[in-house]
C-alpha positions, 0 to 999 in steps of 0.5 A: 534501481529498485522496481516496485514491489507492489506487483507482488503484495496480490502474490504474497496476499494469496500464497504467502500472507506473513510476507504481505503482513511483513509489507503493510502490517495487516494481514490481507483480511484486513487489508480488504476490510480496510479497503472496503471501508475506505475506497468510496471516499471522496478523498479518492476522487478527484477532478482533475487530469492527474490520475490518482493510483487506485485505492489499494495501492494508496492504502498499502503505501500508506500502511507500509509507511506507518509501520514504520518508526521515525527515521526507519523509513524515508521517502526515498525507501517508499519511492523505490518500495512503491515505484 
């Protein structure tokens, strides 16, 4: 089994940007830009006792999964990427 990899995007964001590009397919500054934009939606809320992942997370997965073309990514491959 894989462990997520997500621990490492904050490393890659700060001393390695072309890996977390390689990861979610913006470059950090972006990343932020995004994440500032998005992160008080409503979306992000909800009201019931299933924690939602925080916003940064969400959004990673959602940028590495659409950086990907067709059957190039699985759930399977996010599952064990994400965790």
């Amino acid at each position: 089994m894989k462990a997520s990899q997500l621990p490492l995007l904050k490393h890659f964001a700060d001393h390695r940007p072309y890996l977390f590009c390689q990861r979610v397919r913006v470059n950090p500054d972006i990343f932020d830009d995004i994440l500032d934009q998005i992160s008080d939606h409503p979306i992000f809320s909800n009201q019931s006792h299933n924690c939602q992942l925080p916003v940064a997370i969400q959004l990673a997965i959602f940028l590495n999964r659409a950086g990907h073309y067709r059957n190039e990514i699985s759930p399977e491959y996010v599952a064990q990427w994400a965790g």
